[in-house]
N, C-alpha and C positions, 0 to 999 in steps of 0.2 A: 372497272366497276361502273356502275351504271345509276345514272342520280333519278331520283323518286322527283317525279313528274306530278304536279297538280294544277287545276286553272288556275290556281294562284299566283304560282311560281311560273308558270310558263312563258310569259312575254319576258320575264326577264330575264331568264337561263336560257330559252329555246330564240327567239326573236331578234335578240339585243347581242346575242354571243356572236364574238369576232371570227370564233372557227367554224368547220361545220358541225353540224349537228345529226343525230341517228334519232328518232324517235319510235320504241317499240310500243307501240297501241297494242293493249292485253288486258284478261280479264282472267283472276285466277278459276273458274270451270273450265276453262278453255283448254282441251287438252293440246293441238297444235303451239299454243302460246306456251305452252310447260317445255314441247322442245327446242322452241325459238331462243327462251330466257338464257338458257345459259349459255348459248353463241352470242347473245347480246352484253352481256356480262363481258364476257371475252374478251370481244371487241373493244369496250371500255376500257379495260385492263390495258389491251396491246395499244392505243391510240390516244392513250393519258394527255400524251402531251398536245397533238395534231388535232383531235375534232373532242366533240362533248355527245356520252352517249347517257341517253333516257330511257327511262319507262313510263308510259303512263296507263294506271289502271283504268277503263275506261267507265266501271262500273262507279266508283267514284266521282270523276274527274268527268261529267257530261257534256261540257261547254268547248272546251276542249277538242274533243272528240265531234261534236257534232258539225262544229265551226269548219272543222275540214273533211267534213262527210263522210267519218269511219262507219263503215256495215258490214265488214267481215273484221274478223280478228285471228293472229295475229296481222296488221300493219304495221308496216313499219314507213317513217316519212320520212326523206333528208334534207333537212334545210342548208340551204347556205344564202349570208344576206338575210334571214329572216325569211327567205322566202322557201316555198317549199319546190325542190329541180329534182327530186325523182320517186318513187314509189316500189313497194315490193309487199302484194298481197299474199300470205298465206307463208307455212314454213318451208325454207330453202335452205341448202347448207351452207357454213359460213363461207364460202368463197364465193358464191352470188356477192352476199350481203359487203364482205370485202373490198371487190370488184367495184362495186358502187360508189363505196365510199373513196377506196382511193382516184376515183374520177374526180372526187372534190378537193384534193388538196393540192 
């Protein structure tokens, strides 16, 4: 499952977290972000225990999103350390996205 992303919450769930992290930058018009979501989902589900995965809606959440210079959507960021080490613009199948992540743990 995949935890709801805000500028709010973000330094301290995305930044401060000891695992890595997945973040899917999305905006619900976004058709490509409709079939990202639920591999993103997934991945949450399958990786409970080993990384922390997000969503952040970008239409809301502007500070966020601008700070690390989202202009296409779906993005997805991965942090680990708070910092951001990789990037995957636009919809891929989940073993791209996968693939990614398990380079971080």
């Amino acid at each position: 499952m995949a935890l709801e992303l805000t500028d709010a919450n973000f330094e301290s769930l995305v930044i401060k977290s000891d695992k890595p992290v997945i973040v899917d930058f999305w905006a619900v018009w976004c058709g490509p972000c409709r079939m990202v979501g639920p591999i993103v989902e997934e991945i949450g589900h399958d990786y409970t225990e080993t990384a922390m995965v997000g969503k952040l809606d970008v239409d809301h959440n502007p500070e966020v999103a601008r700070k690390y210079g989202i202009r296409n959507i779906p993005t997805i960021l991965f942090f680990k350390n708070g910092e951001v080490v990789d990037k995957q613009v636009g919809a891929v199948p989940k073993q791209v996205l996968v693939s990614k992540l398990e380079a971080l743990l």
